[in-house]
Every structure is written in C-alpha cells, then in structure tokens.
C-alpha positions as CSV (number, residue, x, y, z in Angstrom):
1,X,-14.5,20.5,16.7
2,X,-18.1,21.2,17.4
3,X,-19.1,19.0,14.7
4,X,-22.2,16.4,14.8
5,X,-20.8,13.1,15.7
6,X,-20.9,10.7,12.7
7,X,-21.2,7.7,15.2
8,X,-25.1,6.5,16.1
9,X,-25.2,7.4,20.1
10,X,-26.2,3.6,20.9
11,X,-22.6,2.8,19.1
12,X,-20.4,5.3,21.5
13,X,-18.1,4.4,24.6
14,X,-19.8,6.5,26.3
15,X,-23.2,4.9,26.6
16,X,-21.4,1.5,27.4
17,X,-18.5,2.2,29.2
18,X,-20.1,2.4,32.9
19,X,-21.8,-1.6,32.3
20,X,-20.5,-4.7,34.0
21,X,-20.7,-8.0,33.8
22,X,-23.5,-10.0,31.0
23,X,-25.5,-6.7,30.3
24,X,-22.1,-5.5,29.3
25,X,-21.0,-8.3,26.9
26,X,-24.3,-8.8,25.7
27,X,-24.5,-4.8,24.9
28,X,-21.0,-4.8,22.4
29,X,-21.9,-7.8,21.1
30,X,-25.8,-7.8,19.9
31,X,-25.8,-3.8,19.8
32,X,-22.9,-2.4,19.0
33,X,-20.8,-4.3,16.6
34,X,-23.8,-5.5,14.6
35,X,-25.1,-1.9,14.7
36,X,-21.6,-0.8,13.2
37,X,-22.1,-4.2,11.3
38,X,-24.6,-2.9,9.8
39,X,-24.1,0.7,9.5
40,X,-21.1,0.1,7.2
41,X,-22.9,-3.0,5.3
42,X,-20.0,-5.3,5.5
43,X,-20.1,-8.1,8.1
44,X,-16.8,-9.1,7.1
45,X,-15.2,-6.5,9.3
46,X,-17.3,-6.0,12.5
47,X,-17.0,-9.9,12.9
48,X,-18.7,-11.6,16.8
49,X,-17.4,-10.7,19.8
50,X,-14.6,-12.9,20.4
51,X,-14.0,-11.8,24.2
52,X,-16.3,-14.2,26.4
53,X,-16.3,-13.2,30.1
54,X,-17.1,-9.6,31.1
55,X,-14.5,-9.2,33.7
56,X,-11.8,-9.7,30.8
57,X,-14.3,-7.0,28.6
58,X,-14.3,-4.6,31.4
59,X,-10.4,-4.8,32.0
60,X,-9.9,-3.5,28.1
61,X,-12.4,-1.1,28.8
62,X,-10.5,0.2,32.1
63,X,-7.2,0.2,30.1
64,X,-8.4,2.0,27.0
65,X,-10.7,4.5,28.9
66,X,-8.0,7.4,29.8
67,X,-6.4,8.0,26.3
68,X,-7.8,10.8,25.0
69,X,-8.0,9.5,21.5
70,X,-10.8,12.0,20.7
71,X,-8.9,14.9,20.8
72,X,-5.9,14.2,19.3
73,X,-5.1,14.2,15.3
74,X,-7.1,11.6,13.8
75,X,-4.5,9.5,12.4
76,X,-3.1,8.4,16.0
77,X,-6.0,5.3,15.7
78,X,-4.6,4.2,12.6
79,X,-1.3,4.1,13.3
80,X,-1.7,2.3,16.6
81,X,-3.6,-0.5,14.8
82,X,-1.0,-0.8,12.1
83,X,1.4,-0.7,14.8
84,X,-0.2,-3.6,16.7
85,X,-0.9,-5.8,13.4
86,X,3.0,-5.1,12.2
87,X,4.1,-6.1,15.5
88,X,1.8,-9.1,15.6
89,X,2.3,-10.2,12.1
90,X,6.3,-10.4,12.8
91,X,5.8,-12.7,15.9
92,X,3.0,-15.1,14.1
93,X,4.2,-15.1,10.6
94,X,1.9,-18.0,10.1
95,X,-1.0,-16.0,11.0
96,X,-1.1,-13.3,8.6
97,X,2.0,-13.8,6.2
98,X,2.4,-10.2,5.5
99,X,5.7,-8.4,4.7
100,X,4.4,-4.5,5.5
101,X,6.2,-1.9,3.3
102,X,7.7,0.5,5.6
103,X,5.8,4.1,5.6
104,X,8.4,6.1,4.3
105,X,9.0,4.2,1.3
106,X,5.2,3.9,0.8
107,X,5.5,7.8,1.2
108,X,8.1,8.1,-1.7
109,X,5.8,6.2,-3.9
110,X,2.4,8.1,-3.5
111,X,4.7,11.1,-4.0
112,X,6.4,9.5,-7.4
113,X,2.8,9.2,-8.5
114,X,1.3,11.8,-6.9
115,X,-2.8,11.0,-7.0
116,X,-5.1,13.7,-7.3
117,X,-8.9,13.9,-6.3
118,X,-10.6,12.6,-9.7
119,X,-8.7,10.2,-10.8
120,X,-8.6,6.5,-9.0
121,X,-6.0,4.4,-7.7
122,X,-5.5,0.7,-7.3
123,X,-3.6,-1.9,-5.2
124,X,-4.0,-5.0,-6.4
125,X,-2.2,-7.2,-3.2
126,X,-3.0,-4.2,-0.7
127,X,-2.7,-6.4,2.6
128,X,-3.7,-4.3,5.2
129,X,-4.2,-1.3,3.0
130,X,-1.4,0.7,4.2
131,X,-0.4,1.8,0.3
132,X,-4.3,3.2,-0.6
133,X,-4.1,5.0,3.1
134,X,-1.1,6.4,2.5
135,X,-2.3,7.5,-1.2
136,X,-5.8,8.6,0.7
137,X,-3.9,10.9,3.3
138,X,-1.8,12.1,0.0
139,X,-5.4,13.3,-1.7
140,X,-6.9,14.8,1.2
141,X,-4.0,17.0,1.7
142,X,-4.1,18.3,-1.5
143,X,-7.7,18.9,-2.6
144,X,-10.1,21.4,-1.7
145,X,-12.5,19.9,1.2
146,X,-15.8,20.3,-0.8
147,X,-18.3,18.0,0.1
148,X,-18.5,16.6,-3.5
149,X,-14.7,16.0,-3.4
150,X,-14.7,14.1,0.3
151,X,-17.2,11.6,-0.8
152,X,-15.2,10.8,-4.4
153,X,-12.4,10.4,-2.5
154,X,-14.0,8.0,0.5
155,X,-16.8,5.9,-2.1
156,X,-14.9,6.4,-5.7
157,X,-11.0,6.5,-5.9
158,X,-9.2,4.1,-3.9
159,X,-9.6,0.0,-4.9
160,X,-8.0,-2.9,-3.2
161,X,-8.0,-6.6,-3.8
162,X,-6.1,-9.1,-1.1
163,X,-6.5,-13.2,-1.5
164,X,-6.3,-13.5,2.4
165,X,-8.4,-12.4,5.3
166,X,-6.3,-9.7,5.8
167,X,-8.7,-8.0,3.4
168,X,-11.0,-7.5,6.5
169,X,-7.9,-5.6,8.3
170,X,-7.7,-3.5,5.9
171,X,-11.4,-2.5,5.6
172,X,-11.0,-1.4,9.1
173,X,-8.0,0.9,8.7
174,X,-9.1,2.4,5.9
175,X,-12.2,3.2,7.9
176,X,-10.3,4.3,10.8
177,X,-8.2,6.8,8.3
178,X,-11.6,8.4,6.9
179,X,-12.8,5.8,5.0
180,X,-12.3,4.0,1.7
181,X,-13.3,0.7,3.0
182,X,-16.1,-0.3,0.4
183,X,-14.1,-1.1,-3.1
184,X,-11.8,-3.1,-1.0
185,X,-12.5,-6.9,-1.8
186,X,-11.1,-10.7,-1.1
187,X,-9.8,-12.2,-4.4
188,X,-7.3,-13.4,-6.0
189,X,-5.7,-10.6,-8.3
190,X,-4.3,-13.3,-11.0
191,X,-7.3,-15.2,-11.4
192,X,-9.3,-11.5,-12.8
193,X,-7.3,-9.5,-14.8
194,X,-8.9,-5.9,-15.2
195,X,-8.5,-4.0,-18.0
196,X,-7.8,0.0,-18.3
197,X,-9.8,0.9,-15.4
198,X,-7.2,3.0,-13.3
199,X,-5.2,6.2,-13.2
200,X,-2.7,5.1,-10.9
201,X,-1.5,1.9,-9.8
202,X,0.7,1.0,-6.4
203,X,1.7,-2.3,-4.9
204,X,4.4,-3.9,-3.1
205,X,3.2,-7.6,-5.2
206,X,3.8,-11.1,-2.9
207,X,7.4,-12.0,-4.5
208,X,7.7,-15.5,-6.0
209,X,3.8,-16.6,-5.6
210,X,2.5,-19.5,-8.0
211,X,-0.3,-19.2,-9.9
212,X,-3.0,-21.4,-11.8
213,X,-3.9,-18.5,-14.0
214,X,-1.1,-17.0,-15.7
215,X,-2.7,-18.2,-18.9
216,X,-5.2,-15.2,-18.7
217,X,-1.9,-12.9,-19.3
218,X,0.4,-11.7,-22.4
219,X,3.3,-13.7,-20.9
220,X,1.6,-16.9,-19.6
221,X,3.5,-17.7,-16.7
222,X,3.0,-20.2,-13.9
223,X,5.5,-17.6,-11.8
224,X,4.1,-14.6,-10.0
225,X,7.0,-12.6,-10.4
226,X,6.0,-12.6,-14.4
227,X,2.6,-12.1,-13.4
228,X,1.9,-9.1,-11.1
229,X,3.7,-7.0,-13.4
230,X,1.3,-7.7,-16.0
231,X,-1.8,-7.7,-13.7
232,X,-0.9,-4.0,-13.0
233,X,0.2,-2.8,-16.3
234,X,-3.5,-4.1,-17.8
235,X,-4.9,-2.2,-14.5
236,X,-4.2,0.9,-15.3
237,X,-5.7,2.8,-17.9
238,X,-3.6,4.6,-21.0
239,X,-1.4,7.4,-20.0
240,X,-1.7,6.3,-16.5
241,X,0.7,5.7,-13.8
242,X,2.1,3.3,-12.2
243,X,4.7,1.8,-9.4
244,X,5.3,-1.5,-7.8
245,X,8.2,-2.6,-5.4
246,X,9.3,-6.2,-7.1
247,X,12.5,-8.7,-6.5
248,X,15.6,-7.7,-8.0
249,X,15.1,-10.8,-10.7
250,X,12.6,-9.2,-12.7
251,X,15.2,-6.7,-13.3
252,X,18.0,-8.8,-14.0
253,X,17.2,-12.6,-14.2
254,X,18.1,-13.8,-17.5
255,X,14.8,-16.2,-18.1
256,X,13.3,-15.2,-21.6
257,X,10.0,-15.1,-19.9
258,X,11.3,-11.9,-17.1
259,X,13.1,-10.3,-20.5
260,X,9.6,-10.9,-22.4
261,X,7.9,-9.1,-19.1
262,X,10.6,-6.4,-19.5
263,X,10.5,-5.9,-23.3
264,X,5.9,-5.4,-22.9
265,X,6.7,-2.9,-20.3
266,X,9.7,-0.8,-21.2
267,X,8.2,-1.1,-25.0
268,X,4.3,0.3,-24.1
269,X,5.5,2.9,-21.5
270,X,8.0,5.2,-20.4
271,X,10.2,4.0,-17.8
272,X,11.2,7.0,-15.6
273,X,13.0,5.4,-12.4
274,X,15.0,2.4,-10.8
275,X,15.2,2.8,-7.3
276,X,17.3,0.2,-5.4
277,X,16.6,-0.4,-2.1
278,X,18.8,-1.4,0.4
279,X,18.7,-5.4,1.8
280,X,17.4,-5.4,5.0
281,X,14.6,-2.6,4.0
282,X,12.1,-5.3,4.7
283,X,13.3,-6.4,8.1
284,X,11.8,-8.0,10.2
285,X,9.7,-10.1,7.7
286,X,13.2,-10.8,5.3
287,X,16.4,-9.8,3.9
288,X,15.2,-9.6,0.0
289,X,16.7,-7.3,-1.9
290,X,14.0,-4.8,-4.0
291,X,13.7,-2.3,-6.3
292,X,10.8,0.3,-6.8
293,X,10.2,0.4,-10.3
294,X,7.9,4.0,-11.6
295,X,6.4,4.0,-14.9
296,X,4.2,7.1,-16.5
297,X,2.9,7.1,-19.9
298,X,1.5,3.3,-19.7
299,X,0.5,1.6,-22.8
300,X,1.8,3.9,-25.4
301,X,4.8,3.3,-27.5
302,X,7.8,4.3,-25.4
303,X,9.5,7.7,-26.4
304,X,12.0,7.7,-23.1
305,X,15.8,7.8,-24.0
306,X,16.8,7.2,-20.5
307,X,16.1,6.1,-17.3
308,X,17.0,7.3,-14.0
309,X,18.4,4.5,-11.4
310,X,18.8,5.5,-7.8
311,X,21.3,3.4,-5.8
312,X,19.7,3.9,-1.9
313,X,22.4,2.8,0.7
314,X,20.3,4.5,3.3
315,X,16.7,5.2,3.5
316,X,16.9,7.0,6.9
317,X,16.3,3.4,9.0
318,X,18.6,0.8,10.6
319,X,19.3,-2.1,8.1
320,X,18.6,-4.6,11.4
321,X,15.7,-6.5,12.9
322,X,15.4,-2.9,14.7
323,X,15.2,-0.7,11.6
324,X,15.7,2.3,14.0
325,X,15.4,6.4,12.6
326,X,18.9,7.8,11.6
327,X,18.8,11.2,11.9
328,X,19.7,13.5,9.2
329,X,19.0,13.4,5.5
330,X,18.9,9.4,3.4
331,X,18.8,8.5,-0.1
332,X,15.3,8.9,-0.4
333,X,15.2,12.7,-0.5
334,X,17.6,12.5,-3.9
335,X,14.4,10.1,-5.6
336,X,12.1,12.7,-5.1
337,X,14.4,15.9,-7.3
338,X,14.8,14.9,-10.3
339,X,14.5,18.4,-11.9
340,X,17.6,19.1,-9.9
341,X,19.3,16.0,-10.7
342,X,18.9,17.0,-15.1
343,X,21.6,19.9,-14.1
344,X,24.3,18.0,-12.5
345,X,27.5,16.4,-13.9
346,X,27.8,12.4,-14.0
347,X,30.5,12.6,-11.9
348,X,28.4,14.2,-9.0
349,X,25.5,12.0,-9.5
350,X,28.0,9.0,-9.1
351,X,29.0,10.3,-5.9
352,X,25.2,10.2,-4.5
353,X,24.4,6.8,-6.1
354,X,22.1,7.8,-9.1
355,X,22.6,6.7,-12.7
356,X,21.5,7.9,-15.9
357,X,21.0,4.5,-18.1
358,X,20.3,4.8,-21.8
359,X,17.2,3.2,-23.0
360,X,19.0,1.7,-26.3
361,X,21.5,0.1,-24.0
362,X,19.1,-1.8,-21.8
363,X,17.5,-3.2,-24.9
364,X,20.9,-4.4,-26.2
365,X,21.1,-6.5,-22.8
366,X,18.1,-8.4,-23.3
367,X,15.9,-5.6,-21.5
C-alpha cells in the first residue's frame, strides 16, 4: 500500500530466500528469529530453529515462496495458521488438548458483547487466542483508525491467560492478526483470581477441570465447572459484560454447589440469553452438549424479569466429524435480533426455537 515496512530489512524473505545450505540455517536461526525474538521482547514465541539440515529449510522455502501472501487481505496468514494448528490439534489430541470454538459462534459472541475501542476485554482460558482475535478484528472494524486508537487497541485492550504452552500459539496469531500479543500470559486462571478489572469478558472455559484453588472463590469448589464461572464474573468490572460457552450441567445439574453458582450470578447481574447449541457443535474434538450463556449489567442487583433462551438446531455447519457449510440461513441469525424477537407472538417464537423464561420461575426451580 506504499507503506514503510514494519519488518527490520535483515528479518525479510527477501534477504534470505536466495541462501543455501549452513549460511542459510545459520542466517534464520542466529539472525532472524532472535532478531524478531527480540524485536517483540518475548522469547517464548520466536523459540530455536527446530529444522536441522538446509536442504529440508530450503524445500519450505521453495514451497512457500510463490504465494503471494503480501498482497492479499491480511487475515489470510492467520487463518492458515489456525487452520494448520485446528487440524493438527484434532490428529494429536495429546499434544495440545485444545477443543477450538468454531469461528462463527466465536462471531456471535463478540457481536453479543459487542467491544468497543476504550474499554478492555479478557479471556481467561484463550488457548490459541482465537476469541481476543476475533474480538480484535470486531474493534478494528468499528473505530476510527487514529493512531492513538490502533496502539490502545494492539498494547491496552485485549488480555489472555492459558495454563499450557499453547499460550505461545496464541502470542503468534495474535501478532499475525495486528497484534495484541503482549498481555497474553501462561497461568493458571484459578490459582489468581482478578478482581473488577474488565469491560468484557469471553471464554469457551476447559469443561470439567479440577482445581487446587477453588478456595480463593465465593463457592469453594474443587470442580472447574463451579469455578470458571466465578473466575469471570470477579473479572469483569461493574456494569460490565460478559459471555462464556459452559456444559449444559451448570445450567441444570441439581448439586447445591451449581445452584449456589447460579443463584451469585443470576442474583448480581442481568441474565439476558440462553443459547443452546446443538451436540456435535464441537466436533471433531467431542460430542458435549453447550450452551452460551450472556450476561450485561454484572455485579449489580438483578432487575431482569426474563430471560431469552434460544434453542439452535442448526448453526449453519454439519453436526459430523465434517462440520461442512449449509447453505442458507441457521439459528444463529435469530440470537443476534432480539429487538425483533420483543414484537412477535409465543407461538411464533416456538416455531423458531426461542423461549421467553421468567426470572421468578427459574428461582422457584432452584436457579
């Protein structure tokens, strides 16, 4: 676009691309990767050169050389690194252990809460970080490009914590999306609680994880299901925002700790949706049945009289190891107009699978 390249010349393909054999690996290895190593300050993403013989370096080059990655829209790097991590995380479960939340229903979530430059947002069990990209791209589109505005929204607004190594993964496609990398940090989530320090809050929380510190919460709980609820409700600051995906037993399982989880929640904010996704929306990683669950209004006393709950039977995708685009409209769309939905009769809200549950009733059932 006949802008100034952000990249140091010394880092670029160009200046290494026409190399062979030990110049070459000694090049990407002692100049490049610790230049970007050091450019970005975080060694835990530009880790050493892994590739050991030049011939097998100079093959990738070969291959990658031709796309013309440069001139395309800049999200086409991203997305073929997610691509490539989904794809090897489903083959070598063991490896990563992720369960990725497909993009569309991350999409229906950033919109739910709909982030806006100035305030921050926060996913405390962000994997490979596709929720704060998602929320980043969401931003971006929406603000004015100021200079002031694009570095808040690369330096101060979107926060990630993951336990694994995967942390690392998602440093580098937050990076490849525009950035965002540096408030992303290895940790565990349970064992530091934060307090009031977001405007919005997203996550798709590791279903039923143990923990050693569910002491440190309102509802001590060894169970992570009773946990990451509360970890994301302290998280966000009052009159904030927030949404997590979550097992369909903290809806409806009948332990007095998941009914003392609902009771904090539905009591200190106002519940404004159910949605009910469809089993199999997870596949290839499992077959669990979830439910997205959007608060507003966090910690203040609960005015809501109702609650909208959205029955999804098709969220535009296969319900098969495939999970394949159906073409034409899904369930999703109806989630995202509820100004329409206020006008229609119960009986034609029925038909489309939404439900308009009175507060006073769910407390009568034990939350």
């Amino acid at each position: 676009n006949g802008e100034e390249s952000l990249i140091n010349k010394a880092y670029r393909w160009e200046t290494f691309r026409e190399m062979k054999g030990d110049p070459l690996l000694k090049y990407v290895g002692e100049t490049v990767i610790k230049g970007f190593s050091k450019e970005y300050g975080d060694s835990s993403i530009f880790q050493p050169l892994q590739i050991k013989h030049p011939d097998n370096l100079k093959a990738i080059i070969k291959a990658l050389d031709p796309l013309q990655l440069s001139d395309t829209h800049a999200d086409i790097k991203g997305d073929a690194f997610e691509y490539f991590i989904r794809s090897y995380s489903a083959s070598n479960p063991s490896d990563l252990g992720e369960i990725f939340t497909p993009r569309h229903i991350v999409k229906t979530m950033v919109k739910l809460l709909n982030p806006k430059i100035g305030e921050t947002m926060y996913d405390p069990f962000c994997g490979t970080g596709g929720m704060l990209i998602v929320g980043y791209k969401h931003i971006l589109d929406s603000m004015a490009h100021t200079e002031l505005n694009i570095r808040r929204l690369q330096k101060e607004t979107l926060f990630g914590t993951e336990l694994t190594k995967t942390a690392s993964v998602a440093k580098m496609n937050m990076i490849l999306a525009g950035d965002g990398h540096s408030n992303i940090k290895r940790d565990d989530s349970f064992e530091h609680p934060i307090d009031g320090k977001f405007d919005v809050v997203i996550t798709n929380f590791p279903f039923s994880q143990k923990t050693r510190y569910g002491d440190k919460y309102h509802i001590p709980s060894r169970n992570g299901d009773h946990i990451s609820p509360q970890h994301c409700f302290r998280a966000v600051k009052q009159g904030g925002r927030m949404a997590f995906i979550a097992p369909e037993g903290v809806l409806v399982n009948t332990n007095q700790a998941y009914e003392a989880v609902r009771k904090y929640l539905i009591d200190n904010s106002n519940l404004k949706s159910v949605i009910s996704l469809p089993r199999g929306a997870f596949e290839p990683y499992n077959r669990a049945k979830a439910n997205i669950i959007f608060f507003t209004d966090c910690h203040y006393t609960s005015q809501a009289k109702h609650y909208w709950y959205f029955n999804v039977q098709n969220d535009g995708y296969t319900l098969d190891k495939k999970r394949e685009r159906i073409e034409g409209g899904n369930d999703l769309e109806i989630v995202l107009s509820e100004r329409n939905l206020e006008k229609q009769t119960e009986k034609y809200l029925l038909s489309i699978g939404v439900s308009y549950i009175n507060i006073p009733d769910i407390k009568a059932n034990k939350y």
